[in-house]
C-alpha positions, 0 to 999 in steps of 0.5 A, a space after each residue: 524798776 528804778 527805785 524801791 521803798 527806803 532807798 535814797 539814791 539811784 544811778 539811773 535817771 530821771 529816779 525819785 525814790 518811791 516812798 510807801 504810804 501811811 495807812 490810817 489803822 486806829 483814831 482817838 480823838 480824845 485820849 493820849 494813846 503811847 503803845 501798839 501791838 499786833 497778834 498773830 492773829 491779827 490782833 491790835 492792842 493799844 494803851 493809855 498812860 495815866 499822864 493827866 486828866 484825861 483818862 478811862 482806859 488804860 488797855 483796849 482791843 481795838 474791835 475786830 480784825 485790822 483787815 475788817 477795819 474800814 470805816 471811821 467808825 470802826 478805827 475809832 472802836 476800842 474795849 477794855 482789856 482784858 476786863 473792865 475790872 482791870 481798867 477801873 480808875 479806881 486804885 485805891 485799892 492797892 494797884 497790883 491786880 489793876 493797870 495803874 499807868 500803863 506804859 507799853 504793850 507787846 505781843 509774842 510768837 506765841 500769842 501772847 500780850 505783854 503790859 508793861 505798867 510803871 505804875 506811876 501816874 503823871 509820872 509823881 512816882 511808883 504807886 504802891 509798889 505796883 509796877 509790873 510786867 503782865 503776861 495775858 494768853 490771848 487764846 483764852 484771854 486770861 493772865 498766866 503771870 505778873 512779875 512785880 518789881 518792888 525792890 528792884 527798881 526805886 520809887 520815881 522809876 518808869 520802867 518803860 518797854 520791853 523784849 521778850 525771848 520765850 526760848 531762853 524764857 527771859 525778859 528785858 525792860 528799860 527804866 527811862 526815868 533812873 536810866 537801867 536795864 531789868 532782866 527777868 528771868 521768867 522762869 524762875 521769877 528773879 528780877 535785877 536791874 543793870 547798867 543803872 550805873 553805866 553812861 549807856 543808859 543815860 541822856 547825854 547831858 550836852 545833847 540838844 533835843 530840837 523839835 519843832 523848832 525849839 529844844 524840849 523843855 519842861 519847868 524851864 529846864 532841857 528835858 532828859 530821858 534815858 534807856 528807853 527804846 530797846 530791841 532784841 535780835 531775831 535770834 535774841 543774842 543781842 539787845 539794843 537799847 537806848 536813852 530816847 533824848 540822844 541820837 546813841 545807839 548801844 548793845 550788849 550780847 543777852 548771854 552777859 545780860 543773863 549772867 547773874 556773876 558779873 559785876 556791874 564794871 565787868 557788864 559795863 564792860 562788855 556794851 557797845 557803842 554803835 555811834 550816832 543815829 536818831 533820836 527815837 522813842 520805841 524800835 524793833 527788829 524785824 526778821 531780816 534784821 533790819 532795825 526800825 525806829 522814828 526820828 521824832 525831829 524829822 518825822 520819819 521812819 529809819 531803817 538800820 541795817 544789820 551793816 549799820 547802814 541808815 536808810 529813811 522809809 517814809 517822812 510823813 506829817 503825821 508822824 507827830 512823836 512816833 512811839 511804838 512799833 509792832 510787826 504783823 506776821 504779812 510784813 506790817 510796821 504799825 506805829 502809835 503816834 503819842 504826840 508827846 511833844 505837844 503836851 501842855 508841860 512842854 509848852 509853857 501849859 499850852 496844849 498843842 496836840 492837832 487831833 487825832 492820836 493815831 496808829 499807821 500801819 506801813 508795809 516793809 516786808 
């Protein structure tokens, strides 16, 4: 063979590097879809942020195993999870036993799903101190625990995405509105935030975030968003983390994330920088080590190496803003695409998303 998925060169010719293929996993022709996550089992979840109008439900299963997905009908199948209930658009009622604005989800080794709710809807600020982290056991499809974080993080906070290392039982989450990092420890319960304070998790404010042509802006004014892509090392010594409208990459070793004595200078200290990438929204490790993310800009897949080594996977149309990503026990990368650059706030009100917001799956393993 002369070329394999993701290579760029070749020293034999004639070569062209054999690049993989999308695969259609879900559709939605109506609602703006941001997170995606498989089980063990097979397993997809994906949800909707409360960012307009637009709206019913906030998480759903997408009906039956991904490997029964055939029909256009199926793709488009999707209930709510866990419960109606839990979906109501109904928050008056306080929002912290119902999904508020739900940002991301992410499944675990252990069957688990992971939600993460900012709890502000169109971004206007944190409904009734309802941001959380929920844990639901996709055995018995019930919740084991929810982790609220009033006090931790201030009222116009978006906590955004989140890792999890069962073995050392914590928890780590960016904040992409006031930039930070919050650790849980899940044992015991106890959240912080860190790094709030430190450039890693900040937008460069000299940046330029071109795409499609233009730089992103919002009321007139480039758009910023810090920490928000964030992945942890198979081994879960490490998290890499970074603001989504740079091309930074940064990491810290977990084992100063999780100790509770070191000051804000003496943990600022200790973060890498890694040096220019991408600009990506979400990433994450696969069990090799190879980090994956998107370029929003060039609509592709990158892989990272444990060298630091980048590589291009797939350039593809119909990557429009890949969000999240999750990987399938048999080597699947799923990708939600949240189209979020054709929002109507980004364009002067004009709505400039093309049907459908979709999943993709692509084989890497």
């Amino acid at each position: 063979m002369c070329c394999y998925v993701g290579v760029v060169s070749c020293n034999k010719l004639p070569c062209e590097p054999k690049m993989p293929r999308l695969t259609t996993v879900f559709k939605d022709d109506t609602f703006q879809l941001t997170g995606v996550a498989i089980s063990p089992e097979g397993r997809l979840f994906t949800n909707y942020p409360l960012w307009s109008d637009i709206y019913k439900y906030a998480v759903v299963e997408v009906n039956g195993k991904v490997s029964d997905l055939k029909t256009d009908d199926q793709w488009m199948a999707k209930a709510p999870y866990p419960n109606l209930y839990m979906n109501s658009s109904k928050i008056s009622d306080g929002g912290k036993d119902k999904w508020v604005c739900v940002q991301s989800v992410v499944t675990d080794e252990d069957n688990n799903l992971w939600v993460v709710d900012p709890a502000s809807p169109k971004m206007a600020g944190v409904y009734n101190n309802s941001h959380k982290l929920v844990k639901i056991n996709l055995n018995n499809n019930t919740i084991e625990r929810t982790w609220l974080f009033a006090g931790i993080t201030d009222a116009q906070s978006y906590i955004n995405d989140v890792r999890i290392d069962n073995q050392r039982q914590y928890a780590y989450l960016t904040n992409s509105s006031e930039g930070g990092i919050v650790v849980v420890n899940l044992a015991s319960g106890y959240s912080r935030q860190v790094l709030h304070d430190h450039y890693s998790t900040q937008s460069d404010p000299d940046f330029k975030f071109i795409i499609d042509g233009h730089e992103l802006m919002k009321n007139g004014q480039p758009v910023k968003i810090n920490s928000d892509g964030i992945a942890l090392t198979p081994d879960g010594d490490w998290l890499y983390y970074k603001p989504l409208t740079d091309d930074k990459l940064y990491r810290i070793r977990t084992e100063y994330l999780r100790d509770e004595t070191m000051s804000s200078a003496q943990l600022g200290s200790k973060v890498e920088d890694l040096g220019h990438f991408a600009t990506t929204d979400g990433m994450i490790f696969d069990h090799k080590g190879n980090l994956y993310m998107g370029d929003m800009r060039t609509y592709s897949i990158l892989r990272i190496t444990p060298e630091l080594k980048m590589e291009t996977v797939i350039v593809d149309a119909n990557l429009i803003w890949p969000d999240s990503y999750s990987i399938s026990k048999d080597g699947w990368l799923y990708i939600s695409c949240s189209q979020i650059q054709k929002q109507p706030e980004y364009n002067d009100g004009v709505n400039k998303r093309t049907d459908p917001y979709a999943i993709y799956k692509l084989k890497v393993e």
